[in-house]
ZAKOLPA-855444 format. One line per 3 residues: for each residue x, y, z of C-alpha. Coordinates in steps of 0.2 Angstrom, whole numbers, m for minus. Example, Ala and Ser with C-alpha at 12.3 -4.5 7.8 and 13.67 -1.06 7.14 Angstrom:
% ZAKOLPA-855444
62,m22,39; 68,m5,36
% end
This chain:
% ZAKOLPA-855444
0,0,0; 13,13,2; 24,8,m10
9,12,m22; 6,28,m12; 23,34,m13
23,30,m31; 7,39,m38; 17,55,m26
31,56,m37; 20,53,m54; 17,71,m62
2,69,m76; m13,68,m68; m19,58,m82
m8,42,m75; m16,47,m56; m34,44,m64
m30,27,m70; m25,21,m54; m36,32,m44
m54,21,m44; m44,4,m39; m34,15,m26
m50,23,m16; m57,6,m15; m41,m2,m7
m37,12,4; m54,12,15; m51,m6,16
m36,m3,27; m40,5,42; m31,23,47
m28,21,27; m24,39,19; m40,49,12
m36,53,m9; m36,69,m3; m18,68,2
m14,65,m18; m3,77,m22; m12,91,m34
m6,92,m50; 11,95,m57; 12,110,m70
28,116,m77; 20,133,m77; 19,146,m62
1,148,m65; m15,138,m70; m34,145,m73
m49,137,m66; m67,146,m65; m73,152,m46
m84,140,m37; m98,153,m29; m108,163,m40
m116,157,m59; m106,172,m67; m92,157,m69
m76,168,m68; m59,164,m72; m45,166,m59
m28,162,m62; m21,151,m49; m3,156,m43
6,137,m40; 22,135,m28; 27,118,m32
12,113,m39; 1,118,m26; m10,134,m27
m1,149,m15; m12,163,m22; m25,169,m35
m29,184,m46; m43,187,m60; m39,181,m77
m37,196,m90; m41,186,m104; m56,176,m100
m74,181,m108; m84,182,m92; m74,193,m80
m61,201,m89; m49,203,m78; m62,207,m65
m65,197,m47; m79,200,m34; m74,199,m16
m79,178,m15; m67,175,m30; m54,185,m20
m53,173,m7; m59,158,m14; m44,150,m9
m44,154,11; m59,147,15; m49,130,10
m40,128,26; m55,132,42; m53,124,57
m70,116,55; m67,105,40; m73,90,38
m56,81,36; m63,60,43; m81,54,41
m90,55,57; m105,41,64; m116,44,78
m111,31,93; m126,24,104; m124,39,116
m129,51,103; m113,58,98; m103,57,82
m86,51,82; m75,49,71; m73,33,61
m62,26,45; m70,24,28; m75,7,27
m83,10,43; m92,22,36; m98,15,20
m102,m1,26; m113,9,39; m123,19,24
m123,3,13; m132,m7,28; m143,7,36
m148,13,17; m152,m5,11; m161,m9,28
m172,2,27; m177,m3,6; m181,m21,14
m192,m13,28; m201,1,22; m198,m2,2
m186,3,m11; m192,21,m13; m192,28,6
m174,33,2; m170,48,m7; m155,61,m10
m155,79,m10; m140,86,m20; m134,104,m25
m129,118,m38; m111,118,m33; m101,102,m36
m94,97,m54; m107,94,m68; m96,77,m69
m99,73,m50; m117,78,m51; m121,66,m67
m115,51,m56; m122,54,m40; m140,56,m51
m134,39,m61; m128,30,m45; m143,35,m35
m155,33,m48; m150,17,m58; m138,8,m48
m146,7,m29; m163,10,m38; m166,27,m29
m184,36,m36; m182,53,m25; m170,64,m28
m169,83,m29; m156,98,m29; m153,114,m21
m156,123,m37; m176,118,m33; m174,134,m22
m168,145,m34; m170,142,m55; m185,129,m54
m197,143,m59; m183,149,m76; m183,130,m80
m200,127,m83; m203,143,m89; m191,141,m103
m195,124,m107; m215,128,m110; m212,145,m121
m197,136,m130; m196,118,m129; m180,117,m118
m173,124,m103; m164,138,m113; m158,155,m108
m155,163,m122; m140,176,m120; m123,179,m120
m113,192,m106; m108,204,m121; m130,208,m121
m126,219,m104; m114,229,m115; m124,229,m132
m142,234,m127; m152,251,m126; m163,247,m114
m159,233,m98; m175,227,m86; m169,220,m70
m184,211,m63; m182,206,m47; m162,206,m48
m150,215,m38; m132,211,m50; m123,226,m43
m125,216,m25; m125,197,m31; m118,196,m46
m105,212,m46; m95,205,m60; m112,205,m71
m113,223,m64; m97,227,m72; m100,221,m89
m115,234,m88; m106,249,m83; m95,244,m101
m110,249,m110; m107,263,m119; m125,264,m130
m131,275,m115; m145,262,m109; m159,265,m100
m158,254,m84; m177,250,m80; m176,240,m60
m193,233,m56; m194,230,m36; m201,237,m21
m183,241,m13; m171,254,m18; m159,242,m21
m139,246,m23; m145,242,m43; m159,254,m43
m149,266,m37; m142,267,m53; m157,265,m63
m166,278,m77; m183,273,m72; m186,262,m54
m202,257,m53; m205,252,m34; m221,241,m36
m229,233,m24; m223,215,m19; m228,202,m31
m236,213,m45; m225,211,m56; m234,199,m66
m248,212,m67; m236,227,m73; m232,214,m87
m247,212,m94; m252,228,m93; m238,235,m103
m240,220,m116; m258,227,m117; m250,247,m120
m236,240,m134; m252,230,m143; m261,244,m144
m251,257,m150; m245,242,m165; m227,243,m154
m224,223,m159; m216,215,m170; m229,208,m183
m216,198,m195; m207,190,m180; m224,187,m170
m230,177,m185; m213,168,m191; m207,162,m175
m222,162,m160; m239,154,m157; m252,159,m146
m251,178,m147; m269,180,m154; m276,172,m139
m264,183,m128; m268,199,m135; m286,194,m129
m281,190,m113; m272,207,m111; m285,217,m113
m294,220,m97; m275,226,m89; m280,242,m93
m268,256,m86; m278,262,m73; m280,243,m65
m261,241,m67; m258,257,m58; m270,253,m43
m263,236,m41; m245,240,m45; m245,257,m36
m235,264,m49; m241,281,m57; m248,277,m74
m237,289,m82; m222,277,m74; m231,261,m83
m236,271,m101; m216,277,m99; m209,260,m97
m219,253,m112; m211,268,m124; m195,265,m118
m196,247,m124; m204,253,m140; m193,269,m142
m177,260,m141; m171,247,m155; m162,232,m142
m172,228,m125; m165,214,m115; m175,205,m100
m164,201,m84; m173,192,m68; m168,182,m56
m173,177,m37; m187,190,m34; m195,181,m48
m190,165,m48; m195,163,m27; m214,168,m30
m230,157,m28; m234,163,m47; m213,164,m53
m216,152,m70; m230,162,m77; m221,179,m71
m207,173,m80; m216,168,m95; m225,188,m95
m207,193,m96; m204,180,m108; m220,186,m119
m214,204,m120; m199,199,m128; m206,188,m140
m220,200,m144; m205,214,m147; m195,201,m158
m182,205,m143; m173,188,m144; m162,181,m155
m151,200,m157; m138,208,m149; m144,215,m135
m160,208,m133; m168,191,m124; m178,185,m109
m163,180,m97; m163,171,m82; m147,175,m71
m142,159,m62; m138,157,m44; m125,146,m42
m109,142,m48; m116,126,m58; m134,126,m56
m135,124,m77; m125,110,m74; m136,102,m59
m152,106,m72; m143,98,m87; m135,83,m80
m140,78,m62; m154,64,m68; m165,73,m54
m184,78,m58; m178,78,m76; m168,63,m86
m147,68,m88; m145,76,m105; m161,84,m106
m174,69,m105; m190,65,m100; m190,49,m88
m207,48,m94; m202,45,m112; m197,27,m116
m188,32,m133; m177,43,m120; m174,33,m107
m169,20,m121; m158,32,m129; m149,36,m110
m148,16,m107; m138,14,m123; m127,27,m121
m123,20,m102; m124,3,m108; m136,m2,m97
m153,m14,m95; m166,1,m99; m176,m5,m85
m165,2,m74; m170,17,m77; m186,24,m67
m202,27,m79; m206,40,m68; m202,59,m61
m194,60,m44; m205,70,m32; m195,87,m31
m189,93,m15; m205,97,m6; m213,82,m10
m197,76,m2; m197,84,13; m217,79,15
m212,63,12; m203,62,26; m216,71,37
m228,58,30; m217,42,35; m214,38,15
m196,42,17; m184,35,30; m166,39,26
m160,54,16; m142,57,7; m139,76,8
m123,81,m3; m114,99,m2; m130,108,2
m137,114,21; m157,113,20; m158,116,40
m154,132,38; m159,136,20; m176,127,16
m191,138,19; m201,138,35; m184,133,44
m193,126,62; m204,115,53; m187,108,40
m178,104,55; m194,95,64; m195,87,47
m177,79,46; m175,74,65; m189,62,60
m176,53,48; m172,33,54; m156,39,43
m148,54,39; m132,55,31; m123,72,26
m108,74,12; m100,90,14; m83,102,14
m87,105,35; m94,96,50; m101,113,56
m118,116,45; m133,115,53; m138,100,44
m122,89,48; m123,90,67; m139,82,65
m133,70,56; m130,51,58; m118,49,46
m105,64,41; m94,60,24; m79,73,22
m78,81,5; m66,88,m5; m71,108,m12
m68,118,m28; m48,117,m30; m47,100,m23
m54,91,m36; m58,91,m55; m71,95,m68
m82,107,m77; m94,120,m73; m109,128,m83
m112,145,m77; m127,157,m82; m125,161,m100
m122,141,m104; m101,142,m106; m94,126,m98
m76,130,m90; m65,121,m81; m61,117,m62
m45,110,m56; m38,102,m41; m25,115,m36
m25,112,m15; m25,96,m5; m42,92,3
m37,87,20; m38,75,30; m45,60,24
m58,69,16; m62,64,m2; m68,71,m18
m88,69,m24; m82,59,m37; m71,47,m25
m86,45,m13; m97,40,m25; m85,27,m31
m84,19,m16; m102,19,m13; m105,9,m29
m91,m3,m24; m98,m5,m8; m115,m6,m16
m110,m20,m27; m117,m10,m42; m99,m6,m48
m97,m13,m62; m111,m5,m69; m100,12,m66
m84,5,m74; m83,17,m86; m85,32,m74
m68,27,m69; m63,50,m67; m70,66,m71
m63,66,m88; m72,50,m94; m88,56,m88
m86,72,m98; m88,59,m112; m101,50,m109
m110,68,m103; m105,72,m124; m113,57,m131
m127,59,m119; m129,77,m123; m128,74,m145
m143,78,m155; m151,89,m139; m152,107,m139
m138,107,m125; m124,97,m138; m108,96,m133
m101,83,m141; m88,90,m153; m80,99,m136
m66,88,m136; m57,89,m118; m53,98,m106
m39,108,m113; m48,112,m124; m61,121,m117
m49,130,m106; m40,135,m124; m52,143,m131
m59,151,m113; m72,143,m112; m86,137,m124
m106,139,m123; m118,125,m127; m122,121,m142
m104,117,m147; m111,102,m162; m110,99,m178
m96,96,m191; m91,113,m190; m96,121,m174
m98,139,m171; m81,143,m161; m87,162,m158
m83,166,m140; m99,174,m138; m115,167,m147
m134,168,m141; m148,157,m144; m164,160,m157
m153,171,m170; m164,161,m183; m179,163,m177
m178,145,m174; m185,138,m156; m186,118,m146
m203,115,m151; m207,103,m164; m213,117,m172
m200,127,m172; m211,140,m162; m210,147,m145
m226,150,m135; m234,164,m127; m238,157,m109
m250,167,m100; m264,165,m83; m274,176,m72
m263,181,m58; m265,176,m41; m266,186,m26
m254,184,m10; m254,169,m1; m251,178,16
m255,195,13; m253,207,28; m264,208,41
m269,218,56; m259,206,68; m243,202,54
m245,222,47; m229,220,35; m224,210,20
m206,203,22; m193,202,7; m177,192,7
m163,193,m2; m144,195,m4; m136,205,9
m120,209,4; m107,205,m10; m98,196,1
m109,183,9; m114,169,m1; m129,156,5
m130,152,23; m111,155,24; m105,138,25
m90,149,17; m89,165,17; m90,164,35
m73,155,36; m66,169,28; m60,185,39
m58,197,24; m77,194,21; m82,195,39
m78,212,38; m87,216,24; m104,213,30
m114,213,49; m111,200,56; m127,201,67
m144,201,57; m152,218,53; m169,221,47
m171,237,34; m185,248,40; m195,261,34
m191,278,46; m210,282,45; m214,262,51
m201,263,63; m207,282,71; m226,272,73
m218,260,84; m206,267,94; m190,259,87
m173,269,85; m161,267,73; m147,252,78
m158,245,90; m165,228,93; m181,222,87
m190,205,84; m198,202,68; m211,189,70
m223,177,60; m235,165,60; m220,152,59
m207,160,71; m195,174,76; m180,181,73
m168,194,85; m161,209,71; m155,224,72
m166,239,64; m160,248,50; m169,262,47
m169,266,27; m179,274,14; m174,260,2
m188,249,9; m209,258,7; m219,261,21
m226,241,26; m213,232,18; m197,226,27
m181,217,23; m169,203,31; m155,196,22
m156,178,19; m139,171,26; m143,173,42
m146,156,53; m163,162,58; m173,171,42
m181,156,36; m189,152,55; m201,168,46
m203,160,30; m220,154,22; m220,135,13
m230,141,m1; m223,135,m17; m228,139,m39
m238,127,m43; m229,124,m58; m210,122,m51
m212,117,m35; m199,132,m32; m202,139,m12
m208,160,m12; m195,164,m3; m198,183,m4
m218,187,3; m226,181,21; m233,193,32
m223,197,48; m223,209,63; m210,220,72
m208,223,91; m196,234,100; m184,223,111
% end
């Protein structure tokens, strides 16, 4: 054993470590005290300094990677890269430190019989999750497991935990973090074009006339995005939809401050303005859409005068925004969270989607209906992670894709479930409800980020089993857990990303994980080893050879990547977005959906999606007298700060106590002074903040970041009917003094 230890140590190509690594991670966690992988020494380079993109945000930024002796010492932002342009948010500046915190996860960890965990060697532990897993299949039957997995692990990671949990230990459930965030873009986009499809490229910030934020805040949580706007130099307008004065409407031409969750109101009232005054597009309309008769009928009772009452904008604000959209020849769309978190998010995203169709606003330079991801591979996780949707795009239901998959995996296609996964609230009711028993939870913290937090945390102490795969032994879901599996992070381990405008990048191992903690990719090795379902992953033998079967799978669908050859390759040519097919692909650094005119659908159209909006499930009341928003609270904090908060640079960048933004006028009625304490209370629980006393929020509207521990104990479980996606960002709450 260490002779073949001390061996792979001295060997340089990585490509040689690969071949040995699978056979490797299986004999060492048969010997006990056995070193982790994560001791592998990190990849030789001859040269001083390697790029690889930043594992937070979905912008997918390049940072050079500063080696001493093969192992990363330092970082800066790549000048040469597409995305960032030698540009790097706080996050990306210390990617690297939050590597080394004291609270790593660095051995798995087991619960003993007096209720502590302790820490074990690997065979321990997954002979412990093979027998507790597989027990509890024979008792309770071979759906009441299921796994909840994330936006920010390897697309090549994600693929086979999805495959592993799916097909080889016959796993139904299973759902991703991204439910929280782009469920409502996916389905939206997938019923007006046929596929879950965002349409632009970065360079639109810099080439449109007109840019509507809906919803979104990039100057705060996506500062890199932020930047490529201020490079316009076509003098935009900068339209921001949302009730706060956000950092991003600060910078806006027109701000319209509407009320909470009327937007999809304002939508179709302005649809209604642009139709008729003849401000559409009549050739594209008729070439490349369907449904728009049906819409312009729907439309016509949004007259301005309903829009302004239920918006509270002035109808000269709403006729205003209209003309700008018709005055000005590019119009791009931009939403994120505040839309996508909504009990109506898919059809508010399709009323954004329908103005740019109507406008022929897609397709050009400039233009499009664009979602802005989350996090760093959440395209990746909605491509690839054989979740609520089949890997490469599929349909579990269809039997001609499930066969097309089972071919390319060479495997019996009745491995493959005939079914949808329930998606993560179904999940976490299936475990109020008994249906589910033991839950896998890998890189992702729902104690502290699923909605109604007091109730998720009732909810998972009712698990027979719960195991947790993650960087630290810290997160509020691993010290519940039964079973705690150390995991390598972003520069400990290799792959590709797919960040927000579809350009797959590369991710390196540049840092020992440490400990005996492992890569994604290793652990899920050894679980189908242990399984006895690894021969049916033989070929998943490294990152690299799952990036080729992810090709094969992905050929013929609208995300093809199957003439991207390596990794070295996308890395030389900084990057490439999907589509990248065809004898001869397009190489352009920048390229954007729809420039024919050309969508998913069969045919070839794109469709106006379009429904009566609903009112608020919890409006405020005389008891809960505010509506609460949540959101991003700094540039610097990132989630529930499983991270960031390892870092001290970005400590001090944001308070570290929770604050609640105030109205001056709200707080004068009840007696509250600036920088004091107040509890902010609903019908689910409270939270201790410090007030903040700011215009930026109107009077009966108030605002808590979301990474603090205790926001979601205020949070409402109301979810679109459509995605599933939680509406994070509207419940009725109270505040007292003290």
């Amino acid at each position: 054993m260490s002779k073949l230890i001390d061996s792979l140590r001295q060997v340089p190509p990585l490509s040689l470590i690969h071949q040995r690594e699978g056979a490797l991670a299986r004999e060492l966690v048969q010997e006990p005290g056995g070193f982790g992988l994560g001791q592998l020494p990190s990849r030789h380079l001859p040269e001083a300094v390697t790029k690889m993109v930043c594992g937070y945000c979905s912008t997918g930024c390049s940072l050079d990677i500063h080696l001493r002796n093969g192992v990363a010492a330092n970082l800066s932002p790549s000048t040469d890269y597409p995305v960032n342009l030698g540009m790097a948010c706080p996050k990306g500046w210390e990617a690297l430190t939050v590597l080394d915190a004291p609270d790593r996860a660095t051995t798995p960890l087991m619960r003993n019989a007096s209720g502590k965990l302790v820490t074990v060697d690997w065979n321990t532990a997954l002979t412990e999750f093979v027998s507790r897993m597989k027990g509890i299949q024979e008792q309770h039957g071979p759906h009441s497991i299921a796994f909840l997995s994330t936006g920010q692990i390897a697309t090549e990671e994600m693929a086979f935990l999805g495959a592993l949990a799916k097909f080889g230990m016959r796993m139904l459930h299973g759902d991703g973090n991204t439910r929280q965030c782009m469920a409502t873009a996916v389905v939206a986009y997938k019923q007006a074009f046929g596929f879950d499809a965002p349409p632009y490229t970065y360079a639109d910030f810099e080439e449109s006339d007109v840019l509507v934020f809906t919803g979104a805040n990039p100057c705060l949580a996506h500062p890199i995005m932020w930047e490529r706007v201020m490079r316009n130099r076509r003098s935009p307008e900068i339209v921001v939809i949302d009730p706060r004065m956000t950092e991003t409407a600060m910078y806006a031409t027109q701000h319209l401050a509407i009320a909470p969750k009327s937007d999809q109101i304002l939508f179709y009232g302005t649809a209604r303005i642009l139709i008729e005054n003849g401000w559409v597009d009549q050739g594209f309309i008729d070439q490349s859409t369907e449904g728009y008769d049906q819409f312009a009928r729907f439309v016509e009772p949004f007259e301005v005068s309903r829009v302004a009452a239920e918006t509270r904008l002035r109808p000269d604000q709403i006729v205003r925004f209209a003309e700008t959209i018709h005055d000005r020849n590019r119009t791009s769309f931009w939403w994120t969270m505040g839309v996508n978190q909504s009990h109506q998010g898919v059809r508010t995203a399709q009323a954004i989607i329908n103005l740019a169709l109507m406008t022929g606003n897609i397709g050009r330079p400039g233009t499009g209906a664009n979602s802005i991801t989350g996090q760093c591979n959440a395209m990746g996780s909605r491509l690839f992670s054989n979740t609520t949707s089949l890997m490469g795009g599929y349909d579990f239901k269809c039997s001609d894709d499930r066969a097309k998959v089972a071919t390319v995996l060479g495997i019996d296609p009745n491995r493959i479930p005939a079914e949808n996964s329930w998606a993560y609230p179904e999940i976490m009711e299936g475990i109020l409800r008994g249906k589910i028993k033991g839950l896998w939870v890998v890189c992702t913290n729902p104690a502290h980020s699923w909605i109604n937090q007091n109730q998720a945390r009732d909810i998972l102490e009712r698990l027979d089993f719960l195991v947790v795969q993650d960087m630290y032994h810290s997160t509020e879901t691993a010290v519940r857990a039964d079973l705690v599996l150390p995991a390598a992070g972003w520069g400990e381990k290799e792959g590709t990303f797919i960040n927000s405008e579809r350009r797959l990048g590369v991710l390196k191992k540049v840092h020992n994980a440490p400990g005996h903690a492992l890569a994604d990719f290793q652990i899920f090795q050894l679980i189908a080893h242990y399984w006895g379902c690894g021969e049916m992953f033989r070929r998943w033998s490294s990152p690299a050879a799952v990036f080729e079967i992810m090709k094969e799978l992905s050929r013929g669908q609208p995300c093809d990547i199957s003439q991207i050859s390596d990794y070295a390759f996308l890395e030389e040519r900084g990057g490439i977005q999907w589509p990248y097919a065809g004898k001869v692909p397009d190489v352009r650094q920048e390229r954007r959906l729809f420039e024919d005119g050309k969508f998913y659908h069969s045919n070839g159209r794109a469709r106006f999606v379009f429904e009566d909006p609903r009112p608020l499930t919890e409006p405020p009341s005389e008891k809960y007298p505010f509506n609460l928003l949540t959101g991003r609270g700094s540039a610097s904090q990132w989630h529930t700060q499983t991270r960031t908060s390892k870092s001290a640079v970005l400590r001090k960048l944001y308070p570290e106590q929770p604050f609640v933004e105030l109205n001056p006028a709200d707080a004068r009625k009840l007696g509250i002074a600036p920088k004091t304490w107040v509890t902010v209370e609903s019908q689910r629980g409270e939270i201790r903040a410090m007030a903040f006393l700011t215009p930026a929020v109107p009077s009966g509207v108030v605002f808590i970041p979301m990474h603090y521990e205790g926001t979601n104990r205020l949070t409402d479980p109301v979810f679109d009917p459509y995605s599933k996606q939680p509406s994070y960002k509207s419940c009725a709450v109270r505040v007292v003094p003290g």
